[in-house]
VEXMIVO-454469 format. One record per residue (C-alpha): residue number from 1; residue in one letter; x, y, z. Coordinates in steps of 0.05 Angstrom, whole numbers, padded with zeros to 5 digits. Example, Ala and Ser with C-alpha at 12.3 -4.5 7.8 and 13.67 -1.06 7.14 Angstrom:
! residues 2
<site nr="1" rest="a" px="00246" py="-00090" pz="00156"/>
<site nr="2" rest="s" px="00273" py="-00021" pz="00143"/>
This chain:
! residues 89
<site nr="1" rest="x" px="-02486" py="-00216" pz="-01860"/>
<site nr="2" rest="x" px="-02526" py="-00268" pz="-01890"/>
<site nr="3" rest="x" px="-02478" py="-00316" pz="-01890"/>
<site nr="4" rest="x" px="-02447" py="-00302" pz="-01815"/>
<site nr="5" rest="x" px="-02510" py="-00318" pz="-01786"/>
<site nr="6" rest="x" px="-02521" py="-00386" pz="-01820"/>
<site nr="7" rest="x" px="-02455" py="-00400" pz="-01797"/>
<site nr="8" rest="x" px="-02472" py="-00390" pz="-01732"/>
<site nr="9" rest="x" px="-02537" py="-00427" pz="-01728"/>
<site nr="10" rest="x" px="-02494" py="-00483" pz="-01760"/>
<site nr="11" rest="x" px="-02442" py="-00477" pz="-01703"/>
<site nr="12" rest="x" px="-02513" py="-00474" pz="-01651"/>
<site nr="13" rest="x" px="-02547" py="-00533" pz="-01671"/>
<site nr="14" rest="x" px="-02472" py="-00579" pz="-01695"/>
<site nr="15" rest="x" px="-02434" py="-00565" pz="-01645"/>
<site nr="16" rest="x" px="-02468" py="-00527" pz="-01581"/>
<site nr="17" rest="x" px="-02544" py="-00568" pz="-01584"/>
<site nr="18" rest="x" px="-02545" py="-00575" pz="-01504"/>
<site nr="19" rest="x" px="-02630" py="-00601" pz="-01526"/>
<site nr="20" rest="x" px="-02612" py="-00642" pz="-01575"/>
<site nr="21" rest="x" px="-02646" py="-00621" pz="-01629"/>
<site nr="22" rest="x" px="-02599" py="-00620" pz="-01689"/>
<site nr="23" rest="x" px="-02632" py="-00675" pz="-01717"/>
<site nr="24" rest="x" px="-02700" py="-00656" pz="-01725"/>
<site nr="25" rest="x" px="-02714" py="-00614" pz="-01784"/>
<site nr="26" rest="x" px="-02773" py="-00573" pz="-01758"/>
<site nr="27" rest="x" px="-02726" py="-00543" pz="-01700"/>
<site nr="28" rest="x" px="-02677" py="-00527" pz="-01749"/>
<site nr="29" rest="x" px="-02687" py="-00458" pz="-01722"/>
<site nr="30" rest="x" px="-02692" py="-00469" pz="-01650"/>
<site nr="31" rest="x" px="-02637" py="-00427" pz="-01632"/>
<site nr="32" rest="x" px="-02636" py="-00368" pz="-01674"/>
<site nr="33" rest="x" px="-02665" py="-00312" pz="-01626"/>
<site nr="34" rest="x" px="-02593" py="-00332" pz="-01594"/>
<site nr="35" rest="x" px="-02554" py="-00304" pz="-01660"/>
<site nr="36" rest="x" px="-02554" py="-00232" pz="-01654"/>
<site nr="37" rest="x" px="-02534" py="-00228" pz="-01584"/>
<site nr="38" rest="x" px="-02480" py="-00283" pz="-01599"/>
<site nr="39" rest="x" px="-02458" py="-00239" pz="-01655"/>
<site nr="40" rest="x" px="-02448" py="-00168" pz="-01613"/>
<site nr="41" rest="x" px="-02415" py="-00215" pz="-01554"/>
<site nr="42" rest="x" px="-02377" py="-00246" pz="-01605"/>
<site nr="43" rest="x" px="-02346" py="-00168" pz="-01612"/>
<site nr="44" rest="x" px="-02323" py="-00174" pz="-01541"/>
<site nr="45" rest="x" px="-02286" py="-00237" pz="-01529"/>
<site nr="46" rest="x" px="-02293" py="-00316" pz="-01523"/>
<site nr="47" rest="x" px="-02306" py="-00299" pz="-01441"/>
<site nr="48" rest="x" px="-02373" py="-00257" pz="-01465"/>
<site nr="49" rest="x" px="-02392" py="-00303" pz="-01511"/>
<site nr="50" rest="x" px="-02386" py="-00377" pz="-01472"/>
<site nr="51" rest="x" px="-02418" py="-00337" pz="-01417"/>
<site nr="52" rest="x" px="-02472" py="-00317" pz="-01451"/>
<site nr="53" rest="x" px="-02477" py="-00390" pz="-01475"/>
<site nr="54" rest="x" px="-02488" py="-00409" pz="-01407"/>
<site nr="55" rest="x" px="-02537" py="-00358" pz="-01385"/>
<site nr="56" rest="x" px="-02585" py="-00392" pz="-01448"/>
<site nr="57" rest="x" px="-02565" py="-00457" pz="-01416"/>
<site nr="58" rest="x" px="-02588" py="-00437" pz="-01342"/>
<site nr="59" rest="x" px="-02639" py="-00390" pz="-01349"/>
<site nr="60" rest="x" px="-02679" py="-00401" pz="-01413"/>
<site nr="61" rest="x" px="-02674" py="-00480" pz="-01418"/>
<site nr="62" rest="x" px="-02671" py="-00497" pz="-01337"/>
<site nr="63" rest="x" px="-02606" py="-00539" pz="-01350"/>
<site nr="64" rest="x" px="-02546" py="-00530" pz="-01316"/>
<site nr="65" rest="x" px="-02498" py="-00520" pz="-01368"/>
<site nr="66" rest="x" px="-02430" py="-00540" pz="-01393"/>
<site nr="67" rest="x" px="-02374" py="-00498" pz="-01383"/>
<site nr="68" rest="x" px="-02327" py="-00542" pz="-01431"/>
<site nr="69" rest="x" px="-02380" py="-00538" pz="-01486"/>
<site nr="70" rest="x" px="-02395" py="-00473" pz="-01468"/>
<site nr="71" rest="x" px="-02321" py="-00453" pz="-01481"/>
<site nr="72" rest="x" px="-02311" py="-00490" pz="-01548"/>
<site nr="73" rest="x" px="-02368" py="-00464" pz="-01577"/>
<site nr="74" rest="x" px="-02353" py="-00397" pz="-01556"/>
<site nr="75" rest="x" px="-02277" py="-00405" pz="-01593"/>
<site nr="76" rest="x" px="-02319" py="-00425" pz="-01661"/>
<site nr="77" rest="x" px="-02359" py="-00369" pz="-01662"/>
<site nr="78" rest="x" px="-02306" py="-00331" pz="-01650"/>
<site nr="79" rest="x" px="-02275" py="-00349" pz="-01710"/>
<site nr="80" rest="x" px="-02333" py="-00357" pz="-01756"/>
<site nr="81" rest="x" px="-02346" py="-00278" pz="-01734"/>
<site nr="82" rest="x" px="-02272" py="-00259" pz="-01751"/>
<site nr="83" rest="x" px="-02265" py="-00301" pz="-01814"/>
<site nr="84" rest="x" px="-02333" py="-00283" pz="-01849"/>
<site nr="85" rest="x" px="-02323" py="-00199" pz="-01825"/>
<site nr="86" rest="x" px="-02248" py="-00208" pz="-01856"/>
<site nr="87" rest="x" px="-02283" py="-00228" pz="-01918"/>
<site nr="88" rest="x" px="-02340" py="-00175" pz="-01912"/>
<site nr="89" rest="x" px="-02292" py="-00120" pz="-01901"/>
């Protein structure tokens, strides 16, 4: 479990970052309330998951989000979720 979540916050601040902030050490965990609900969306499908991605983006940050991103990011977790619980299981 341990290890899913780091690989999440990795994917959060590497590849999604829509602040910017994967640069600066002290915000190193700037995203993680965003895990666990990324992780039961992640159950779902990429849809749930780049949507919930944008909902952060709109209504938590004020910005007005990036579908492409969005949709990428989504895919990784995706597979970071089904690749770590294949290993889990």
């Amino acid at each position: 479990m341990r290890e899913m979540v780091q690989a999440i916050k990795d994917v959060l601040l590497h590849e999604w970052d829509p602040i910017g902030v994967c640069d600066e050490p002290k915000a190193s965990d700037e995203y993680d309330a965003y895990i666990g609900p990324l992780m039961k969306s992640a159950k779902r499908d990429v849809n749930a998951v780049s949507d919930l991605l944008l909902i952060i983006e709109r209504s938590r940050m004020g910005l007005p989000g990036d579908q492409d991103r969005a949709t990428r990011v989504a895919e990784s977790i995706i597979a970071v979720v089904r690749r770590l619980a294949t290993i889990q299981s």
